[in-house]
N, C-alpha and C positions, 0 to 999 in steps of 0.2 A: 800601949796606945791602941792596938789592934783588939786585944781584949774587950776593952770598957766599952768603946765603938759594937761589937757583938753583944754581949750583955744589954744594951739601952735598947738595940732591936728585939730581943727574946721578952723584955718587958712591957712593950706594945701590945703584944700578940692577948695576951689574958683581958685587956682593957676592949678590944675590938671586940672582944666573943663576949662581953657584956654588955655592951652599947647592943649586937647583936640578939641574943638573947630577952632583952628591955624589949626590941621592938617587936621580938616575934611575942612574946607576954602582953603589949598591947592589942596589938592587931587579931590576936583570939582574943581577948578583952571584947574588943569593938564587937566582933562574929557572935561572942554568947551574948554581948548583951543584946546584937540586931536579933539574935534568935531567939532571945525571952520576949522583947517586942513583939515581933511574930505572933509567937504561940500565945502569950498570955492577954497582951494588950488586946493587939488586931488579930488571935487566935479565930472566934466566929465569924468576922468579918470574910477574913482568908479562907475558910471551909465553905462558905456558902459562895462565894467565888467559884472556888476550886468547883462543886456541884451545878455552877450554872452552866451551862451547855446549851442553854436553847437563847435564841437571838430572837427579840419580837422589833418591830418597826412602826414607828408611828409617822403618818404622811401628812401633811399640810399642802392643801389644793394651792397650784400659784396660778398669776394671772392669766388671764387669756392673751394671745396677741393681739393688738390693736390694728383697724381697718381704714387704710386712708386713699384716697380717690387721686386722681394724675395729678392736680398738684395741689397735693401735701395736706387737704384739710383731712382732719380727723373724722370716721364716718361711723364706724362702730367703737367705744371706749369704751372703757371699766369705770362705773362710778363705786369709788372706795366709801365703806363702813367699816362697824367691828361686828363681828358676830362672838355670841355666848356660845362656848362648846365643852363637849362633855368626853372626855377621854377614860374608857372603865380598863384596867387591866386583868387578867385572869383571876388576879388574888382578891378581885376586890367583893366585900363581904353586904351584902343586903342593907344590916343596921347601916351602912357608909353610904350608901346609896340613897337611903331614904333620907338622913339626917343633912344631904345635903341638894336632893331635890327640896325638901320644906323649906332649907334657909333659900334658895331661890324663888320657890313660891312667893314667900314674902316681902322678896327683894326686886324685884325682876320681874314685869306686867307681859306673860305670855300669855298669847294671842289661841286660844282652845282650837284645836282641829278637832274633828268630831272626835267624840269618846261615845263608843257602843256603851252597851251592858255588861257584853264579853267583856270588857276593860273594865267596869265597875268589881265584876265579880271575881277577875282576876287579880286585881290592888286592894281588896275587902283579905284574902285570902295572903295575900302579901303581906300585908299588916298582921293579921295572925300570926303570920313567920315568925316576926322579926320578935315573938314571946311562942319561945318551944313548944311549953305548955299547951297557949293557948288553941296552937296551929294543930297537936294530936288531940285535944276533945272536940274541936270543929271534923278530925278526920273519922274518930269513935264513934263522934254521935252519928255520922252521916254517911259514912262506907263499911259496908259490910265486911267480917271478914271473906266471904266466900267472893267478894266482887275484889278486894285486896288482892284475892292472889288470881282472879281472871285478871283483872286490867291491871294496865301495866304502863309505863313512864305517860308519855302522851294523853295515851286513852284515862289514864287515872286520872288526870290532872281536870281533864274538861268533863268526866265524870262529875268530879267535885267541885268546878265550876258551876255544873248545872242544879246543882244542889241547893246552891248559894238561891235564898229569896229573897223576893221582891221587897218587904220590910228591910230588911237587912242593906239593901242595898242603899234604899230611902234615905237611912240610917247615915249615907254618910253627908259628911259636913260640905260647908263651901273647899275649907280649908283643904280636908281632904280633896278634893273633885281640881284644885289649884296642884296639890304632892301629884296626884294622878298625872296630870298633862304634862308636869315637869318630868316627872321619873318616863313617862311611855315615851318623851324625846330623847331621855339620856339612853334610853335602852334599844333605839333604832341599828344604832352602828355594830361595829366591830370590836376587836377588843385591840386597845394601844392604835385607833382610829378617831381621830377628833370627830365627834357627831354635834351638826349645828342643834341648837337647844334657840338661839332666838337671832333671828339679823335684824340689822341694824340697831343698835344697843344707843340709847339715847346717853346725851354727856352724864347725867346723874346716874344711870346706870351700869354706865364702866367707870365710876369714882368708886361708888360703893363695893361696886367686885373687885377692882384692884387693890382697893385697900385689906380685902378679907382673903385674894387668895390663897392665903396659909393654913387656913381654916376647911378652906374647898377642895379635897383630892379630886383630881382630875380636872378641875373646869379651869379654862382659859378663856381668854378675851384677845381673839384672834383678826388682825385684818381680813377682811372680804371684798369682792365686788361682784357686783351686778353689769350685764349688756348694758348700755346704753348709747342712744343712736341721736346726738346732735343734729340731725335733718331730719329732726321727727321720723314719720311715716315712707318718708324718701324710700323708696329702696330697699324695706324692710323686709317686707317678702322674698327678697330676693337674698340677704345677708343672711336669712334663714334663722332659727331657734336656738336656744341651749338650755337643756335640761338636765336632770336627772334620768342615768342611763336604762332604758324601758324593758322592761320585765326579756322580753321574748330576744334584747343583747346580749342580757347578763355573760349567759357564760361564754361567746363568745368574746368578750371585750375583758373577760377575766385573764383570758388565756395571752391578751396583750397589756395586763398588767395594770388594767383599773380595776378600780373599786365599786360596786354596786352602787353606793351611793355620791359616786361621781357624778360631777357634771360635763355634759359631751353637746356637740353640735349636733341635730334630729333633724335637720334639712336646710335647705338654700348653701351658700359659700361657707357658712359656720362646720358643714356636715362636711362639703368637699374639700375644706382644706382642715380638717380635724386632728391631724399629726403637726401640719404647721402650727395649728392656733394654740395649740396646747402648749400648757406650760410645765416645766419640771417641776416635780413637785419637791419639796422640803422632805427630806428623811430622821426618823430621831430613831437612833438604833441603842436599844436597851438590851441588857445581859440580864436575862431571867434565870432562878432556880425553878428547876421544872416541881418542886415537890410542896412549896410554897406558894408558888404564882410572885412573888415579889421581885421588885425590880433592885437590881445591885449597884449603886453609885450612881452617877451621872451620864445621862445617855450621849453616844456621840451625833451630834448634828449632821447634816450634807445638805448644804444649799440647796435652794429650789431655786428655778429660773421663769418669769414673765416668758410667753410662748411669743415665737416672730411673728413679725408684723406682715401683714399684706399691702401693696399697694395697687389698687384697681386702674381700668384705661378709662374707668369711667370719670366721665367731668359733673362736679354736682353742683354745679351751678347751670352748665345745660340742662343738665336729668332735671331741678328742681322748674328750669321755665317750660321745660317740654310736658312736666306733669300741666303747669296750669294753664298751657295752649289748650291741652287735648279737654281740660275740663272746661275749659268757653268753648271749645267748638261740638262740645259736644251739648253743653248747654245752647246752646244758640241753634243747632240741627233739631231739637228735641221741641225747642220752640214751635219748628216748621209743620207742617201739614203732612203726616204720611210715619214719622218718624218715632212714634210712639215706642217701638218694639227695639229701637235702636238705647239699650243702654251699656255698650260698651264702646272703647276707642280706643287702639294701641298705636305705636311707635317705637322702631328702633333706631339708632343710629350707627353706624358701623365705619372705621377705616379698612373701605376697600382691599389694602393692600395688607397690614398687617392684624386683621381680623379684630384688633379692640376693640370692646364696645364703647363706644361714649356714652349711650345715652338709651334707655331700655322701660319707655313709660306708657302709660296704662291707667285708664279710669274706669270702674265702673259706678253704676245709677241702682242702687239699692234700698228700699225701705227708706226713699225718698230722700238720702243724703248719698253726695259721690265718696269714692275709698280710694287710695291707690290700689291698683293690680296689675305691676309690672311685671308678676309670676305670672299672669293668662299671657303675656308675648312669648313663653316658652312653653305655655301648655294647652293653652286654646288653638286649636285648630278648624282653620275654615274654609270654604270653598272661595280659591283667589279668583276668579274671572279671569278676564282678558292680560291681567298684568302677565301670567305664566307666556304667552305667546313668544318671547325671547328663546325658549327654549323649544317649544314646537318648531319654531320657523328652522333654527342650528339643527334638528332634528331631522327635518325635512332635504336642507341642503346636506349634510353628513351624507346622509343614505340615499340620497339620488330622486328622492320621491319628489321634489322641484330642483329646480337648478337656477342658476345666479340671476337673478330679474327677473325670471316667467312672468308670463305675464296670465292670470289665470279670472273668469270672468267669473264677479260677484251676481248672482242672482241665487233666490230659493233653491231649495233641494229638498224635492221632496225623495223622502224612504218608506215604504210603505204606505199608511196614512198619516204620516207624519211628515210636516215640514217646518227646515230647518233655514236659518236665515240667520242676515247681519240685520243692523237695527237697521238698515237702510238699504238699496241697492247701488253700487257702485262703480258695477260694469265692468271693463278690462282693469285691472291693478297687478302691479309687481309686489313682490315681497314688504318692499322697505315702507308702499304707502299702503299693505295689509295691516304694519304694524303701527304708521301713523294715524292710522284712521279706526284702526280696530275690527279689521273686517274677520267676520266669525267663519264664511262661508269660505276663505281662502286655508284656514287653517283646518277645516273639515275635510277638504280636498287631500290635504297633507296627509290628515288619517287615514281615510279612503287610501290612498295610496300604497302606505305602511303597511294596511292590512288587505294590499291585493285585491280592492272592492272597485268595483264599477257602475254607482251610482245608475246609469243609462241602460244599463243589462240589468240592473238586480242581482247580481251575484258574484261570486267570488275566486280567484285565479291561484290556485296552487297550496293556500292557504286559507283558515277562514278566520273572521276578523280580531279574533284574542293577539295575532301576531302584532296587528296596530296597538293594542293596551302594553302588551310585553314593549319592541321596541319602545313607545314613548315614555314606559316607568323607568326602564335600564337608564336612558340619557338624561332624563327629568331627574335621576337620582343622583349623575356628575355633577348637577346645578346644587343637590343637598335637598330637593325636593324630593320629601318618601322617606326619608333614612333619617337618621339621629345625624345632627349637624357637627358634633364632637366638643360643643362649647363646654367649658369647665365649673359642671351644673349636674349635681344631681336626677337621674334620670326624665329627660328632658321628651316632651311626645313626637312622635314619631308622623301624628296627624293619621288618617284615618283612608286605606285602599280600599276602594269598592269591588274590587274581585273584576270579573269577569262576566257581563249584564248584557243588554240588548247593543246590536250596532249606536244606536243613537246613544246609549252613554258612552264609548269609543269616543265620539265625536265631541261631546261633552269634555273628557277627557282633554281635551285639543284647546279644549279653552277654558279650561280651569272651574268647571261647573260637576267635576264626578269625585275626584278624590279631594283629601283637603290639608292643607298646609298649615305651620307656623306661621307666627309673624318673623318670627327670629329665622324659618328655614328661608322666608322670603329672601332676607336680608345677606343673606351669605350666598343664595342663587343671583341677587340684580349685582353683588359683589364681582361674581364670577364672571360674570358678560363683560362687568368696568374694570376689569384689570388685566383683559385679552386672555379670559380663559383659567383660570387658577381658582379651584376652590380651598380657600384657607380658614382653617379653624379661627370659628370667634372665641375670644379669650373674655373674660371678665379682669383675670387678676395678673396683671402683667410684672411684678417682679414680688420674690420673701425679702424680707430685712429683718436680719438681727433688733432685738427690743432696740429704742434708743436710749442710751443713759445721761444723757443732757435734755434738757426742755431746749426744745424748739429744733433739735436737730433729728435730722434722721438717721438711724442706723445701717452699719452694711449690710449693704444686697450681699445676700447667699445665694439666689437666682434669679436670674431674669431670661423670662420666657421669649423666645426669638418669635417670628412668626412662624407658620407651622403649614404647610401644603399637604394638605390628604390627597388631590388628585387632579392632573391635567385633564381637560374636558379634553375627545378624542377631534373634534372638532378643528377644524382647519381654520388660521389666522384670516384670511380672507371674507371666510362665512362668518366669524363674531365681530368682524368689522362693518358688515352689512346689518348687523342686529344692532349693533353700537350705532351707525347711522340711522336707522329707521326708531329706534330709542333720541336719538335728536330730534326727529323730523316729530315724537309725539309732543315735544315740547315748545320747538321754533316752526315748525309748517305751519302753514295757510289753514290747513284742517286737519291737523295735528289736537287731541282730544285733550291735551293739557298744553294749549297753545298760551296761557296765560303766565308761563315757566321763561317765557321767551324775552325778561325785561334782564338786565344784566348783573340785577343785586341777587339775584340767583346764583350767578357766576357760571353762566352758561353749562347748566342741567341738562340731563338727557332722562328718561325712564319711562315705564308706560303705564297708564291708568289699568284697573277693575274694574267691571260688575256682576257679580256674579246673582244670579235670579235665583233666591231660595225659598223654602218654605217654612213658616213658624208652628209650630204645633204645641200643645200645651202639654201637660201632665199624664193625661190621658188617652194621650194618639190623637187627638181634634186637628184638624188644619182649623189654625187659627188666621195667617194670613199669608199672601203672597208678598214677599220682603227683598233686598238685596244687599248682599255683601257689594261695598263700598271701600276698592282699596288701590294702591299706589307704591310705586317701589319707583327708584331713581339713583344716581349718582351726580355729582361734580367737583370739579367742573370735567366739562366733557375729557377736553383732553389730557389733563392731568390728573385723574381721581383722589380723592383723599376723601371723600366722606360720599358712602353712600346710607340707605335709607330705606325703609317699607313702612305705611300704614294699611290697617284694616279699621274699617267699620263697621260689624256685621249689624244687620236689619234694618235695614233705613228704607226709605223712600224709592219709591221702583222709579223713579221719575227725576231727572234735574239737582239731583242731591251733589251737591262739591264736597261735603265736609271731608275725605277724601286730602283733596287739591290743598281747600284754605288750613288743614296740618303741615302737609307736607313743604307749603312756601313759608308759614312760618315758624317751621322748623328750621329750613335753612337762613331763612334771614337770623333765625338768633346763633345759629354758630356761625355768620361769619361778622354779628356784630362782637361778640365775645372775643372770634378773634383778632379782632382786628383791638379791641379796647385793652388785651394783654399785649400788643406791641411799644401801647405807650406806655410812659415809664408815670409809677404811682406819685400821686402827688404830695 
């Protein structure tokens, strides 16, 4: 029993080592046959693999971020096309090029950018190429050998263009001069770089390419978009350009990883926030044989991404009524008698406290039709008059040179043969009714002071009077007046110092008739008085947001901008409470110079008027005429600020001129009819 039981085991053993066996004779089965595969099927395939080493990339531009205003309308968007593009890789061979510039020619209505003769004579000369033949008796008959071997790649080439005549060129067809404009767009770009060949491709124009793309190496029918700014002209200037990146960027903007013929922001908020707006672009990464130029299989893709969104503090439905305030008021001043030379108007709008701008508008009078020019509120600078006084007066109390009420008596001043005066005489005054009433001669005194002068002696005590221009720039510059204001704006002006001139510009100085200001530095100095002292950077664009991927929703904020304090005026609470009162008393006093401020749909305003006495001169140094800047700065309401404000008018009427006044009231009437029509609920 024990036997037979042994034996039936010893019989197994030979049966396993053949089942064994079976599968190792498959499984190398399987191995030579995957390796005749290999080598014989996909043999060249796999070699030319194996030899590609080099990696090329081709990029597809993706959107811009879109630009929306404080609440949510859309202000700069992309309007979507397709564009025809032309992709060449290193391998790609002349006859391929030309045979499929012609079938576009004939397909596809491009629009000729100028074409030289150099391009004539260079595509005369191309067509030669593309018959061997033809292209070496054009070069026998026409180049020497001794000039063969002087000139050399470059130099030969435009040798031999210049060769090329006038007949010859005649010579060519429409057809041809059509191959020309098609092939000199396909040859712009890069190599495995889409180069646009035509935008916006009409519906019959991308049937016909879609249906032939198998026939077209390299061309594709690619989405595109363009800026475009649903509030027209709104704001334009200020949202800035996008172009094509400008000769003298290049290589800097290469070394951050664009492309020459990208397109980039060249000024306004497109330029400042150009890393925000920008979009990822699309990657197609292909595996070249370096020895072929050809591209091996299918290239790998990597997303591109729509660039984020901005959302500005701007409201554009104020910004659009404050544009067409300033254009009646500026037509209806231009009406008046005196007003001829007055063809600009600006206005800003500012929240006092966290520097947004709401509202940033601007007209000028050109070639008999008005424009917007909300860019002149950040670059035009002018002489503000009497509005600066806010900060002469904190100046004056700061440094000792008056003290809290003096009371100091208004009459002329003469300096030399020169006298100096308010529009009026006003006798004994304190500070707060210098500032309501505008008295010139109290803030002269201030100077004099500053600079150690003694008006009744002629001369000067320890110092001589450059110390008055130095003090009043230092503190005039805590207000943002003098300096760049920090707002989030490509290099924005700084307005214009007159150095160091006679005493009488000193005094000048004191009331806003020597150096010259923004409208925007206005704005962020009457800020600095209405929030007890704090000058805060104005913002334009107060938070980034992720694109959105739903219609109608917005994406998540990646930042939002706090407010921002550059600097405490050095100034004591007490002294900007005294400028803050004497700014009421310009508005609600008895003879207060913007006593028409004093009704309550204002919402009890405080600020001080301008005028500044200037002179027009033409082209060629002429005094043309004696003029005045007309202008205005303010907050309210008094005690709680939330929107202050500056106008300028430069050249108007030396005389009785409001336009000034009737911007600034109703400017504030339209922000607080706006606000008050967003508390009700829509209907």
């Amino acid at each position: 029993m024990g036997k037979k039981v042994q034996k039936k085991k010893k019989n197994h053993v030979p049966f396993r080592l053949n089942v064994l066996f079976v599968a190792v004779f498959l499984l190398f089965s399987i191995l030579i046959l995957r390796l005749g595969v290999l080598q014989i099927v996909q043999g060249e395939e796999k070699r030319l693999e194996s030899e590609a080493i080099k990696k090329e990339e081709a990029k597809k531009e993706a959107p811009r971020g879109k630009i929306f205003d404080s609440y949510g309308n859309v202000v700069v968007d992309n309007k979507p096309y397709f564009t025809l593009t032309y992709t060449k890789t290193s391998g790609t061979k002349s006859q391929e090029l030309y045979d499929t510039a012609k079938w576009i020619a004939q397909h596809v209505t491009i629009k000729k950018k100028r074409i030289t003769e150099k391009d004539k004579q260079e595509f005369f000369i191309f067509k030669k190429s593309l018959q061997e033949q033809g292209l070496k008796k054009l070069i026998d008959a026409r180049i020497s050998a001794a000039e063969a071997k002087k000139f050399k790649g470059k130099e030969l080439d435009n040798l031999l263009q210049s060769r090329i005549t006038k007949d010859e060129i005649q010579a060519l067809t429409k057809e041809d001069l059509n191959v020309l404009a098609v092939r000199k767009e396909m040859s712009t770009g890069y190599a495995y770089s889409p180069s646009p060949i035509k935008k916006e491709l009409t519906d019959e124009e991308i049937s016909v390419v879609s249906e032939n793309l198998d026939k077209l190496p390299g061309i594709d029918v690619m989405p595109d978009a363009d800026r475009q700014y649903p509030f027209g002209d709104s704001l334009k200037t200020i949202f800035g350009q996008v172009k094509q990146i400008p000769r003298e960027k290049q290589a800097f903007l290469q070394a951050l990883n664009y492309d020459n013929n990208d397109q980039i922001g060249v000024s306004g908020i497109e330029s400042q926030y150009e890393d925000t707006l920008r979009g990822t672009k699309e990657k197609s990464v292909y595996m070249t044989n370096p020895k072929t130029g050809k591209t091996i299989g299918d290239p790998k893709v990597i997303a591109g991404k729509r660039g984020k969104d901005l959302v500005l503090s701007v409201d554009m439905d104020l910004q659009h009524n404050l544009e067409n305030i300033v254009e009646q008021e500026l037509k209806k001043a231009k009406a008046r008698g005196g007003n001829e030379l007055m063809n600009s108007a600006y206005i800003v709008m500012m929240n006092p406290t966290t520097g947004g701008i709401y509202a940033i508008a601007g007209k000028k009078y050109e070639d008999g039709k008005y424009s917007n020019d909300s860019y002149g509120a950040l670059f035009n600078a002018f002489e503000m008059g009497s509005a600066v006084k806010g900060a002469t007066v904190l100046t004056g109390l700061h440094k000792s040179a008056i003290s809290t009420g003096e009371y100091i008596y208004d009459a002329p001043v003469k300096i030399g043969n020169t006298t100096k005066k308010s529009y009026t005489n006003m006798g004994s005054i304190n500070e707060l009714t210098a500032l309501e009433r505008s008295s010139n001669v109290y803030m002269f005194n201030i100077a004099m002071r500053l600079g150690k002068y003694s008006y009744n002696e002629r001369k000067f005590y320890g110092n001589d009077y450059r110390l008055g221009y130095n003090v009043m720039r230092y503190y005039f510059s805590q207000f943002g007046l003098g300096i760049r204001t920090g707002i989030d704006f490509p290099n924005e002006s700084t307005g214009y110092n007159g150095g160091y001139q006679q005493l009488g510009n000193m005094l000048d100085l004191a009331i806003g008739q020597f150096d010259t200001y923004t409208p925007v530095q206005m704005v962020q100095y009457v800020s600095t008085i209405a929030n007890g002292g704090y000058r805060v950077q104005p913002r334009l664009v107060k938070e980034i947001r992720e694109p959105s991927t739903e219609t109608g929703k917005e994406g998540r904020v990646v930042d939002r901008f706090e407010p921002k304090i550059l600097n405490k005026i050095d100034m004591r609470p007490e002294y900007i409470n005294r400028v803050q009162q004497g700014f009421w008393q310009v508005m609600h006093g008895s003879q207060g110079t913007a006593k028409d401020f004093n009704s309550s749909v204002y919402h009890n305003a405080a600020g001080k008027t301008g005028t500044a006495e200037v002179k027009k001169y033409d082209s060629n140094g002429n005094l043309i005429s004696n003029k005045d800047n007309h202008t205005l700065v303010g907050y309210a309401p008094f005690d709680k600020p939330e929107v202050a404000f500056a106008v300028v008018a430069p050249f108007g009427a030396t005389k009785g001129e409001n336009i000034n006044k009737e911007i600034g009231k109703r400017a504030l009437e339209e922000y607080w009819k706006l606000k008050e029509k967003r508390k009700k609920p829509k209907e």
